[in-house]
KOLNU-315905 format. One line per 10 residues: number of its first residue (from 1); their letters; for each residue x, y, z of C-alpha. Coordinates in nm, 2 decimals. Last residue first. Layout:
<rs>
NUM	a	X,Y,Z; ...
</rs>
This chain:
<rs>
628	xxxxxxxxxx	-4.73,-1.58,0.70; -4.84,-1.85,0.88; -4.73,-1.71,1.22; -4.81,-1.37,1.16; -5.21,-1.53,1.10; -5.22,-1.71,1.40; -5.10,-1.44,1.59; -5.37,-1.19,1.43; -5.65,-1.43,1.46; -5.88,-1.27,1.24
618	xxxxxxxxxx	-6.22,-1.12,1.40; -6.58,-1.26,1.33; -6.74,-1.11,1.03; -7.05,-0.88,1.09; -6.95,-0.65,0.78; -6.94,-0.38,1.05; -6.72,-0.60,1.28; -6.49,-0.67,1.01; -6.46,-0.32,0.95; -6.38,-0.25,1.30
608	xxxxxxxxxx	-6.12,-0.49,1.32; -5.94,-0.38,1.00; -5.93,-0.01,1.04; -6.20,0.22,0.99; -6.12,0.56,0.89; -6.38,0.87,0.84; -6.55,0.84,1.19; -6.95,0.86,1.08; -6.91,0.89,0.76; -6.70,0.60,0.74
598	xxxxxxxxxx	-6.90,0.42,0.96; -7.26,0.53,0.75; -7.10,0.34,0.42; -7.00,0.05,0.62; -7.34,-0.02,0.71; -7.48,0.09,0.31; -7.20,-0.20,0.26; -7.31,-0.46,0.49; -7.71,-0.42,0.40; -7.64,-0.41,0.02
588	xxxxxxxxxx	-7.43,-0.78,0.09; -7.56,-0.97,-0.20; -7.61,-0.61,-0.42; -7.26,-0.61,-0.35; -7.15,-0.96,-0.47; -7.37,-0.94,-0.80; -7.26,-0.63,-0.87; -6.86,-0.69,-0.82; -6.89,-1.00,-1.09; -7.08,-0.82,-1.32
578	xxxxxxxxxx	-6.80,-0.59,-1.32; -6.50,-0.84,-1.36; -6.72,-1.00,-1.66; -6.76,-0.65,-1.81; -6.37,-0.60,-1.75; -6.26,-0.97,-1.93; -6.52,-0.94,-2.22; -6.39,-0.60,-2.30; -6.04,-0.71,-2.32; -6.14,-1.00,-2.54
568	xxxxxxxxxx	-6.28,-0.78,-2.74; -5.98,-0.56,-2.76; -5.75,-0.84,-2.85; -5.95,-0.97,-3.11; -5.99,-0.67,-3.33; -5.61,-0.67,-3.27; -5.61,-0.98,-3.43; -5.84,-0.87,-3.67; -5.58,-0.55,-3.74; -5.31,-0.79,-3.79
558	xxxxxxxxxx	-5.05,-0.77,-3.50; -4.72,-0.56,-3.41; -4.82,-0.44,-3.11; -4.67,-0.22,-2.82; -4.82,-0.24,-2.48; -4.85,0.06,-2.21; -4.90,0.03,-1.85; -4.73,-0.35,-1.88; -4.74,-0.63,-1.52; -4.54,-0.60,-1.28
548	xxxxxxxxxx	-4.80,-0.57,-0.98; -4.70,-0.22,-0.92; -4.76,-0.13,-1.29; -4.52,-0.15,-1.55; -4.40,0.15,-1.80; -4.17,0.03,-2.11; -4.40,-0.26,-2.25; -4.19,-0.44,-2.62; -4.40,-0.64,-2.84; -4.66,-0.78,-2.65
538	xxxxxxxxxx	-4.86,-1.08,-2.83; -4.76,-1.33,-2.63; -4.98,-1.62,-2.76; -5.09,-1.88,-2.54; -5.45,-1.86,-2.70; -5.65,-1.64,-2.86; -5.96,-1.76,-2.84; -5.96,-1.97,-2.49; -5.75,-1.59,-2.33; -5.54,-1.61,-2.03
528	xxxxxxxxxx	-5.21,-1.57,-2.27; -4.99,-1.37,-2.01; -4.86,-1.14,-2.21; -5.15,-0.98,-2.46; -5.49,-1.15,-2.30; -5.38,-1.10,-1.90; -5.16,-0.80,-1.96; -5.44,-0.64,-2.13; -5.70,-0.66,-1.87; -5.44,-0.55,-1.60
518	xxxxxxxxxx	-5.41,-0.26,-1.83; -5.82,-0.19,-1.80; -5.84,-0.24,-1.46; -5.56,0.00,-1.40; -5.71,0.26,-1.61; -6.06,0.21,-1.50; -5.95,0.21,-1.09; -5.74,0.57,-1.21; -6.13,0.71,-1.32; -6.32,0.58,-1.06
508	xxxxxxxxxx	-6.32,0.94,-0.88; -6.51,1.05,-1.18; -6.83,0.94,-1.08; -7.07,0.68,-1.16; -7.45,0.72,-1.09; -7.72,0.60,-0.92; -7.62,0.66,-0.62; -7.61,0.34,-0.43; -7.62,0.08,-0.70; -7.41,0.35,-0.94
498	xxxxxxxxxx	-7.10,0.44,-0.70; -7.08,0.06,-0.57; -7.01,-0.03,-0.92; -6.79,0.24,-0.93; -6.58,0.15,-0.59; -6.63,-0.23,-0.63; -6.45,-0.18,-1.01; -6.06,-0.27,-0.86; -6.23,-0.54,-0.65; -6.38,-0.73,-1.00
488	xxxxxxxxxx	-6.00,-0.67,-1.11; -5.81,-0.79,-0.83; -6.04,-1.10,-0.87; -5.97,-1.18,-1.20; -5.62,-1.17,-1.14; -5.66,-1.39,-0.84; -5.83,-1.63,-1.02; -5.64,-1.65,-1.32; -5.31,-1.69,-1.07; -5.03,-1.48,-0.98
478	xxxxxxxxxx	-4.68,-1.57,-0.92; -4.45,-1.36,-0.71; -4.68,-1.32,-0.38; -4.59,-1.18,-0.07; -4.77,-1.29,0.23; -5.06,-1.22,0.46; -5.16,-0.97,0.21; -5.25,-0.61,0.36; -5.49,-0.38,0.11; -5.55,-0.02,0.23
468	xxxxxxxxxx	-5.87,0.13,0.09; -5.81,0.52,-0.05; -5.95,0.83,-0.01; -5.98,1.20,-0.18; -5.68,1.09,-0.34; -5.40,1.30,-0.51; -5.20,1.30,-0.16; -5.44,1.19,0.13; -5.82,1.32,0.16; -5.96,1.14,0.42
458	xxxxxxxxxx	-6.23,0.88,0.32; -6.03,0.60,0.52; -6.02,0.19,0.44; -5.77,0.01,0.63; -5.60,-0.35,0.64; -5.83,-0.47,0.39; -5.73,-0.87,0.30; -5.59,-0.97,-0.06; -5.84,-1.12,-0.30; -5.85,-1.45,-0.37
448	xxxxxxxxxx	-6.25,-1.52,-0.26; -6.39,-1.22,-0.29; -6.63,-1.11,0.04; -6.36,-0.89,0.18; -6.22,-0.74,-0.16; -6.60,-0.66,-0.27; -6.68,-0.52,0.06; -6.39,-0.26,0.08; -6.35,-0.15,-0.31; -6.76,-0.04,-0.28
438	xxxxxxxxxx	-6.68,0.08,0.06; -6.46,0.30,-0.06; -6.68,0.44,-0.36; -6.95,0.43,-0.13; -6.75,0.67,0.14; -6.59,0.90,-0.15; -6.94,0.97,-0.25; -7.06,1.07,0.05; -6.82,1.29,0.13; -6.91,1.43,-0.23
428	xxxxxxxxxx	-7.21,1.50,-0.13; -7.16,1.66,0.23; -6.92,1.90,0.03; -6.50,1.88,0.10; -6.28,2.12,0.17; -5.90,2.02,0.24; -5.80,2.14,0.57; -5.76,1.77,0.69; -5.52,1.68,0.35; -5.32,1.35,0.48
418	xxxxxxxxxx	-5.01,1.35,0.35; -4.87,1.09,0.05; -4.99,0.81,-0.09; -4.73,0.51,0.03; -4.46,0.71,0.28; -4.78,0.90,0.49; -4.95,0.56,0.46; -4.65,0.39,0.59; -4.58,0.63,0.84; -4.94,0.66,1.01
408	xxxxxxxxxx	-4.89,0.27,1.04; -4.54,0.36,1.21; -4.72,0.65,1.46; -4.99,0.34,1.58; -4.72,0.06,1.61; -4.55,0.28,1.91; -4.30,0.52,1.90; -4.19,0.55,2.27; -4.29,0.83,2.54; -4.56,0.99,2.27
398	xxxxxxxxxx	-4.52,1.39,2.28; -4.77,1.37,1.94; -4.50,1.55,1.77; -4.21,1.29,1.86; -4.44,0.99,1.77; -4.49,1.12,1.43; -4.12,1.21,1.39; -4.00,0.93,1.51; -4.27,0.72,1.27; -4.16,0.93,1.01
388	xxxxxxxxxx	-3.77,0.79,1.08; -3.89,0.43,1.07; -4.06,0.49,0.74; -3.79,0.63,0.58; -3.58,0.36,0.61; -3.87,0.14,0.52; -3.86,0.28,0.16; -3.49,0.30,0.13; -3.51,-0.05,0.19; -3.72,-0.17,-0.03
378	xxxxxxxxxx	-4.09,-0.13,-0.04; -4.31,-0.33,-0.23; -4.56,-0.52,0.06; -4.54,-0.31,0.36; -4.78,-0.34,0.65; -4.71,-0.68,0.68; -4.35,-0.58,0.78; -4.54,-0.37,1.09; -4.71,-0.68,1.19; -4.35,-0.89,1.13
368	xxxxxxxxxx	-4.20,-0.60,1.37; -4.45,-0.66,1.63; -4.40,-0.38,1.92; -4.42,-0.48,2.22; -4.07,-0.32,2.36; -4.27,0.04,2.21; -3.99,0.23,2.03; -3.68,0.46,2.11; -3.48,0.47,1.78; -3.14,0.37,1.74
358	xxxxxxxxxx	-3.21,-0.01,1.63; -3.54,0.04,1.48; -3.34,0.06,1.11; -3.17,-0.30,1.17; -3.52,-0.45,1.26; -3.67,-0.24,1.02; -3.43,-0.44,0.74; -3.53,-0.79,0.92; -3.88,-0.75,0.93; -3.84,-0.65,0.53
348	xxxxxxxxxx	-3.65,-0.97,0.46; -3.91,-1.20,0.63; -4.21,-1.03,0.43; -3.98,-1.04,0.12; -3.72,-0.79,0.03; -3.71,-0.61,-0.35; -3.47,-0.79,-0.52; -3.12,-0.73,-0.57; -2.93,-0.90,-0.89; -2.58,-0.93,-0.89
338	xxxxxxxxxx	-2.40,-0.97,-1.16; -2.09,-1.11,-1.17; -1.77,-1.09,-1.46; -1.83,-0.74,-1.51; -1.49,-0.74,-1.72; -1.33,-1.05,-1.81; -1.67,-1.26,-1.87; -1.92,-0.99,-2.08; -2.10,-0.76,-1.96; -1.98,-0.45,-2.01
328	xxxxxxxxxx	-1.95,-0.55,-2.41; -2.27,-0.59,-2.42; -2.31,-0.23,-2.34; -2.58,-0.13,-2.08; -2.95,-0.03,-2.19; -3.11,-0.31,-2.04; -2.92,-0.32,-1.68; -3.10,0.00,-1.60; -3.16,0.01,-1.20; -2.75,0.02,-1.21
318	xxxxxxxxxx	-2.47,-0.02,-0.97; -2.08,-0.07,-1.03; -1.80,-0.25,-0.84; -1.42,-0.27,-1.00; -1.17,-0.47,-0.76; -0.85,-0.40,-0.74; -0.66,-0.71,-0.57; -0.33,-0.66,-0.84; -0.32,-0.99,-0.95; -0.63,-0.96,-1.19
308	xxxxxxxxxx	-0.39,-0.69,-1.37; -0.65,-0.46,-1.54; -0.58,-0.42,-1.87; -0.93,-0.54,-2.02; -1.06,-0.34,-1.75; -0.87,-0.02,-1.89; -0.95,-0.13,-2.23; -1.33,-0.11,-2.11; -1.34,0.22,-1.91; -1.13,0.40,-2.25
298	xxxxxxxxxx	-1.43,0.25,-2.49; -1.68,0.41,-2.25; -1.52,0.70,-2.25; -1.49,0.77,-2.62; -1.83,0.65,-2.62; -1.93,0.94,-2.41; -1.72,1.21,-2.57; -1.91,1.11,-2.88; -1.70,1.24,-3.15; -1.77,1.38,-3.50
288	xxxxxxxxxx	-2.12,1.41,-3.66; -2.33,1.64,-3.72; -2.56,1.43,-3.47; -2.39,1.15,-3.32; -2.50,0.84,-3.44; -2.64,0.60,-3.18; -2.41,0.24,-3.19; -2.31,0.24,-2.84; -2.46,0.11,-2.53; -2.47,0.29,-2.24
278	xxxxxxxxxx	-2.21,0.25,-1.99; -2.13,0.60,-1.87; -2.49,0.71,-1.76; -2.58,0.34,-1.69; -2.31,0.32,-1.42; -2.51,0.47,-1.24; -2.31,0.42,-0.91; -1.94,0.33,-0.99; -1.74,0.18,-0.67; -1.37,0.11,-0.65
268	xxxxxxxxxx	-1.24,-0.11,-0.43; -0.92,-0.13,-0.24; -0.60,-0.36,-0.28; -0.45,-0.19,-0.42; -0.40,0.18,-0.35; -0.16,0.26,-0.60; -0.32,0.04,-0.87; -0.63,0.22,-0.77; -0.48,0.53,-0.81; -0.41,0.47,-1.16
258	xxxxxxxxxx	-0.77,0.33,-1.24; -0.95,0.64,-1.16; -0.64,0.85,-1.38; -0.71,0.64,-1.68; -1.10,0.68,-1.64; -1.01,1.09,-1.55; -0.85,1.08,-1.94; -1.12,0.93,-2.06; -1.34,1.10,-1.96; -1.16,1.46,-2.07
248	xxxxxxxxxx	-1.12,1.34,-2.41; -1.32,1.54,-2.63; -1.50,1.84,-2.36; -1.87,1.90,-2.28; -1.79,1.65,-1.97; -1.86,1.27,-1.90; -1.68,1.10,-1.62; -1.87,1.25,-1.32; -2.20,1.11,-1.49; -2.09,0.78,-1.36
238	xxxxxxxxxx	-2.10,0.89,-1.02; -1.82,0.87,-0.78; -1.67,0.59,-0.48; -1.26,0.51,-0.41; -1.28,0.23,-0.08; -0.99,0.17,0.05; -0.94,-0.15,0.26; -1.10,-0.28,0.58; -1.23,-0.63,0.39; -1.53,-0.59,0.64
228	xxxxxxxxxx	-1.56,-0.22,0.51; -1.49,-0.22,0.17; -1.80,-0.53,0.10; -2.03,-0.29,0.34; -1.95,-0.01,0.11; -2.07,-0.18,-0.19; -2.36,-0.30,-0.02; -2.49,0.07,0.09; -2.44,0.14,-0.27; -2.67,-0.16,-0.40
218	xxxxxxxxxx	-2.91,-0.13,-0.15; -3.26,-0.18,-0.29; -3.35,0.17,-0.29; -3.36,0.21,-0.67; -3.42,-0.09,-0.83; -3.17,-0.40,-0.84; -2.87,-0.47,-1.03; -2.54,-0.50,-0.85; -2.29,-0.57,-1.14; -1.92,-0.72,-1.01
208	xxxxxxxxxx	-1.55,-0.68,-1.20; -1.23,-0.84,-1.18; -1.39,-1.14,-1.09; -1.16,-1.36,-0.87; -0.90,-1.58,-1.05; -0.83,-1.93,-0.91; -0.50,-2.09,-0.94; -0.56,-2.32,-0.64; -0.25,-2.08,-0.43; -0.42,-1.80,-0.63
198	xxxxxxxxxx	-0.76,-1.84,-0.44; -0.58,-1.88,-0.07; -0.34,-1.65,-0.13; -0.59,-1.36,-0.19; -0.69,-1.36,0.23; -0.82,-1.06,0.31; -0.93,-0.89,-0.08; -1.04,-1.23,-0.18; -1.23,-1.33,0.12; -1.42,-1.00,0.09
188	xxxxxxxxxx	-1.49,-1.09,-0.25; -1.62,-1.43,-0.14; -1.83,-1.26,0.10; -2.00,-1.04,-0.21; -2.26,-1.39,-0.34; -2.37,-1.39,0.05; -2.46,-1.06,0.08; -2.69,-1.09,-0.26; -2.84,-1.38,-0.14; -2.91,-1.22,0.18
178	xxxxxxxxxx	-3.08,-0.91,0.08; -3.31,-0.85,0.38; -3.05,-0.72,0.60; -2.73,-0.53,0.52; -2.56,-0.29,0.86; -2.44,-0.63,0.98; -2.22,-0.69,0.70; -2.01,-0.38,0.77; -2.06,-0.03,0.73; -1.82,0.20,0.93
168	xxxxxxxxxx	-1.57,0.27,0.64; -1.34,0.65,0.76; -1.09,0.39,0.91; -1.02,0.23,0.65; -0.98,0.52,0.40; -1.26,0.63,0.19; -1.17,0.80,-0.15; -1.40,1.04,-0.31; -1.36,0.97,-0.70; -1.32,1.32,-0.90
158	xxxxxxxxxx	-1.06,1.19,-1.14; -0.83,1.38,-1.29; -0.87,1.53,-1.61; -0.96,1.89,-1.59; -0.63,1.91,-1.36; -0.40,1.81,-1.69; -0.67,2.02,-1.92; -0.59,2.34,-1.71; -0.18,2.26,-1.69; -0.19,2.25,-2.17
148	xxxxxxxxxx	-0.46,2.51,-2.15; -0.18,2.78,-1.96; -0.40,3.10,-1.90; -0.45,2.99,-1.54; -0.11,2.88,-1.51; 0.02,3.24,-1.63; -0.21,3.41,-1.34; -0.09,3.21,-1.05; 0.28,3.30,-1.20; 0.20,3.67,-1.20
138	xxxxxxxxxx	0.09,3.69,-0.89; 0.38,3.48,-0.72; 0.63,3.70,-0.90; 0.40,3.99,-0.75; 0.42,3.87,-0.44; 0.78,3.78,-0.43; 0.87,4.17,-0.54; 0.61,4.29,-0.26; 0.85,4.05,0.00; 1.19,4.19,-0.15
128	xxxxxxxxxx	1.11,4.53,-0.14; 1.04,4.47,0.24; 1.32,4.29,0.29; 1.56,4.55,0.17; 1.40,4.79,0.37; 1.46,4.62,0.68; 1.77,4.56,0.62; 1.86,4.90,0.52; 1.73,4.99,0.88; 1.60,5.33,0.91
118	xxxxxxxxxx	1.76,5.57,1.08; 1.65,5.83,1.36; 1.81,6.08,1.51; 1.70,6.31,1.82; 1.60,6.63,1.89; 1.44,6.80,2.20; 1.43,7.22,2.12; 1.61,7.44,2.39; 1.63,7.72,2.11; 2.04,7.66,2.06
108	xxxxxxxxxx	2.02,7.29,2.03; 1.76,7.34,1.76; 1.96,7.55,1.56; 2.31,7.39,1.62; 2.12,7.06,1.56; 2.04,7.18,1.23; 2.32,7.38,1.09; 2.49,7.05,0.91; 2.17,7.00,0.73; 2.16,7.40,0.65
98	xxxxxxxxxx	2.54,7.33,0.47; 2.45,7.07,0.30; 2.16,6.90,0.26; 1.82,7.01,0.35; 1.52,6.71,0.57; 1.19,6.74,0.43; 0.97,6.90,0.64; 0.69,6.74,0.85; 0.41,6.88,1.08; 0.27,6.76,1.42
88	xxxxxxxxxx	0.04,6.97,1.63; 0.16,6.97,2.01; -0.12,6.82,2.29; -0.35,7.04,2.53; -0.48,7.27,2.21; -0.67,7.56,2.37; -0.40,7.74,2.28; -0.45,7.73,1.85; -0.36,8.05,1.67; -0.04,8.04,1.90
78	xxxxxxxxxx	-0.01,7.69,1.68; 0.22,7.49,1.97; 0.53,7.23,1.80; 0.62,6.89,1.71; 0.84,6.84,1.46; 0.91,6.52,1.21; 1.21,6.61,1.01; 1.25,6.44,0.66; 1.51,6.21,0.43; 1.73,5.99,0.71
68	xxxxxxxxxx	1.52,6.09,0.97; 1.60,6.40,1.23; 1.30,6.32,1.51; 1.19,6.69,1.63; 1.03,6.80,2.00; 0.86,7.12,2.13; 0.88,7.40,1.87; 0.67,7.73,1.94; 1.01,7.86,2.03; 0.97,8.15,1.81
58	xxxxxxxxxx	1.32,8.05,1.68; 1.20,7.70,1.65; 0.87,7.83,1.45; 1.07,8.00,1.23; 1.30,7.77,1.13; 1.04,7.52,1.06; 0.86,7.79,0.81; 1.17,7.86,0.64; 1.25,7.45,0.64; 0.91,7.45,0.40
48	xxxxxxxxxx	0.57,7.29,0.51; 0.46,6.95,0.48; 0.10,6.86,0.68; 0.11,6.50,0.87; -0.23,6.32,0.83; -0.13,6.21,0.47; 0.23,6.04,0.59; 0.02,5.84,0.80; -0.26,5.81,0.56; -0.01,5.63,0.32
38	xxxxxxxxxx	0.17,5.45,0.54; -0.16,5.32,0.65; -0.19,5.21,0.31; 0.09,5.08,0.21; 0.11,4.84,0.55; -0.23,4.74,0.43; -0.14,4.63,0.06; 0.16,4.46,0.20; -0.10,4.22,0.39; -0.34,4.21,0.10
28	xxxxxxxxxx	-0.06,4.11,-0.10; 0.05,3.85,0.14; -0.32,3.69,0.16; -0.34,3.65,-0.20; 0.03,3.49,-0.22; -0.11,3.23,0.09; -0.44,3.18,-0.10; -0.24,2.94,-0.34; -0.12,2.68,-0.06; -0.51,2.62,0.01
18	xxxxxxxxxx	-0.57,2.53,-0.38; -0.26,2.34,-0.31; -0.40,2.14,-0.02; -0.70,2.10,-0.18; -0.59,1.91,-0.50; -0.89,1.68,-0.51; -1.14,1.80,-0.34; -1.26,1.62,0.02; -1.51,1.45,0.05; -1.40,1.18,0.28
8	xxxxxxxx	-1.02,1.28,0.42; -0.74,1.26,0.11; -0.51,0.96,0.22; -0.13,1.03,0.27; 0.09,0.87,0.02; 0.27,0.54,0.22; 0.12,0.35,-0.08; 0.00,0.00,0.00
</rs>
């Protein structure tokens, strides 16, 4: 390892010497000063002839003089002036000859206090010499600036902040919920501790590893934790901090990136978005010339192609964008591993709040696996955040611990958005909010593969004037016909509801259409749940995706009676989903025109209640953690 001292965290490169550089500034300032106080010294003294001084010291208005090696400093009592307790001051410049040899005959001779006074040549030698230092030093700072040749040399260095050992305070035990992942990265750590044991057996370790996951998932926080329990250096930027308006200055600052880590090996170097360096090429520039960007690009992947595998540097990057990456990234010899970072299950997400609850002060009865419940999607960002509303929550309520109450505020506060209390809202549409609600509420209850109501509330929240809270016992990755169709009839409970109760739909169904109507797609286009057309995937390429994975937007490249097709079969699959919700809430009218009045009653009804209202016995919530 390099005895070089290691920049602090954060810090910019080449501080020191931008700190060395202010010392010139602060010297002319300095000299600047001393000027100018000589200045209004010599300005606040008024210069009269040696007539007038010989005057004055035969009138004997003359106190005191100081003989200097060019001028006479006097003191003396303006007659004009008596009230004056203290002696003017005035200055003459000092004769030569034969009056300069007169002088201290004259002054002697009128009782006058004299003395001599020379200044060092020392001393003024070294003061020319400091102002001509300064303005060598001036003039040099200037030249460098103007110099394009030392600009482009600093332009290109890389801007990686570099961690030391001791600066790394994330280990292994800071990571929960994305075991696979952790366990894949121990064998790099082994590596960078212990390399004789891989090259003793002639094994190579990766020279490069991909953490793919979506944003949140903890691909950076794993990076780190893989530097810290190896305790070596740990060099971390941006892949946008390669690219610049300038030809050649990324690749230049990839050369210099992969410099220091050869002086630093063994230590890690971390790219995050590596998607905005590692696009893939092919798109023409337009007008021609040179993409700095591919330029880059092709200067990070000779560099990996040249990276000594002996030299226990290891090359870590993150993406949410593995799609648009170079193939050439990806093949073995450069990002040998990828490593892909799910969103956590029910047992991972415990775990990640159990890591995040550590520091704050909350109830000692508090179910995590409830509260993980809570939660289906996030990641770990996500419940991050939701532990440190809950603080807050529980701090402005003056609560002595945070208890599952302030958390479940959290969630809903981190999932829609804040609730909107000042918001102002007519009786009627109140009203309609609680049907629509309800609608969604009673259908999801009484379906049965639909996902159990944790909460349904008619208060305003975000973009919604209310929302019903869905809590699956556990997380599913595979969906079933059944369930599908089932999502969907609950998705339309709220209109349907809306127009047996009413009379009328509203346009507060408008995103449950939407939704409805891509989950309708997905089913006949992707997933082949269609008797007419078959296991056919007729989806072409979906950019957006919903929350259950499935495509917002479909691209086809069908006949138009296929297409025909398509959108009757959609049809068929919604109107059946709607009949479906009608005939289950005109079943139960009585339990939903009950839940209806609740929620105007109190607004938000939780789980219990509701299944009280609905005159359902209550769920065994023990029983229930358990299974799940």
């Amino acid at each position: 390892m390099s005895n070089q001292p290691n920049p602090r965290p954060g810090q910019p490169e080449g501080g020191p010497l931008r700190q060395m550089a202010i010392w010139p500034l602060l010297i002319l300032v300095m000299a600047l000063v001393v000027l100018y106080a000589n200045s209004v010294n010599q300005a606040g003294t008024p210069l009269v002839d040696y007539s007038t001084l010989v005057e004055r010291v035969e009138a004997g208005q003359v106190t005191e003089a100081t003989i200097l090696d060019r001028s006479i400093e006097a003191k003396w009592r303006d007659p004009a002036r008596p009230e004056r307790t203290e002696p003017a001051k005035f200055q003459v410049n000092r004769p030569t000859g034969e009056l300069d040899r007169d002088l201290p005959t004259l002054l002697d001779a009128n009782n006058v206090t004299f003395r001599f006074k020379t200044t060092s040549q020392f001393a003024s030698t070294l003061y020319l010499l400091g102002l001509f230092t300064v303005m060598i030093l001036i003039v040099t700072m200037v030249m460098r600036r103007a110099n394009p040749a030392e600009r482009a040399m600093a332009f290109g260095k890389a801007r990686a902040r570099q961690y030391v050992e001791r600066d790394i305070k994330t280990s292994f035990e800071d990571i929960a919920g994305i075991d696979e992942a952790r366990a894949e990265l121990v064998e790099i750590v082994e590596y960078l501790r212990t390399p004789e044991k891989f090259r003793r057996l002639g094994g190579r370790i990766p020279k490069g590893v991909l953490l793919v996951g979506a944003p949140g998932t903890g691909k950076t926080l794993l990076a780190k934790a893989v530097a810290g329990e190896a305790k070596v250096p740990f060099f971390s930027l941006s892949g946008s901090d390669f690219v610049e308006l300038y030809v050649g200055v990324g690749a230049s600052r990839v050369r210099d990136l992969f410099r220091q880590a050869q002086q630093h090996s063994p230590c890690i170097v971390f790219i995050d978005e590596l998607d905005a360096l590692g696009k893939a090429r092919g798109q023409a520039v337009i007008g021609g010339g040179h993409d700095e960007r591919e330029q880059t690009l092709n200067q990070l992947l000779v560099e990996m192609d040249g990276f000594d595998s002996a030299s226990s540097v290891i090359l870590m990057a993150a993406t949410n964008r593995p799609e648009i990456l170079d193939p050439a990234l990806l093949r073995p010899g450069r990002f040998d591993r990828q490593v892909m970072i799910q969103a956590p299950d029910l047992a991972g997400r415990e775990a990640i709040l159990r890591v995040h609850i550590r520091n704050v002060k909350h109830d000692p009865q508090l179910e995590l696996r409830r509260l993980a419940a809570r939660t289906p999607g996030f990641v770990g960002a996500d419940l991050a955040n939701v532990v440190n509303e809950g603080a807050l929550l529980a701090a402005r309520r003056d609560h002595q611990h945070v208890l599952f109450e302030d958390f479940d505020e959290a969630i809903d506060r981190v999932a829609i958005g804040l609730e909107r209390r000042s918001q102002v809202i007519t009786e009627d549409e109140k009203r309609i909010f609680a049907v629509h609600e309800a609608g969604h509420a009673v259908v999801a209850t009484f379906a049965e593969h639909a996902d159990p109501v944790h909460k349904v509330s008619i208060i305003p929240r975000g973009l919604t004037g209310g929302v019903t809270w869905f809590a699956p016992a556990n997380d599913r990755h595979v969906w079933t016909e059944a369930q599908l169709r089932d999502q969907m009839a609950c998705l339309l409970g709220g209109r349907v509801a809306e127009q047996e109760v009413l009379g009328t739909a509203s346009s507060g169904a408008s995103n449950d259409i939407q939704r409805v109507t891509h989950l309708a797609q997905s089913m006949i286009v992707e997933l082949g749940m269609s008797a007419d057309l078959g296991p056919i995937n007729y989806d072409h390429g979906s950019a957006r995706r919903d929350p259950f994975g499935f495509p917002l937007t479909l691209q086809r490249a069908v006949s138009e009676s296929t297409a025909q097709q398509i959108d009757a079969e959609v049809r068929r699959l919604v109107e059946e989903a709607e009949q479906r919700a009608r005939k289950m809430l005109v079943a139960h009218r009585a339990e939903l025109d009950a839940l209806t009045a609740r929620l105007l009653e109190v607004e938000t009804v939780d789980r219990d209640e509701l299944r009280h209202v609905l005159g359902l016995p209550p769920i065994d919530e023990a029983a229930e953690l358990a299974v799940g």
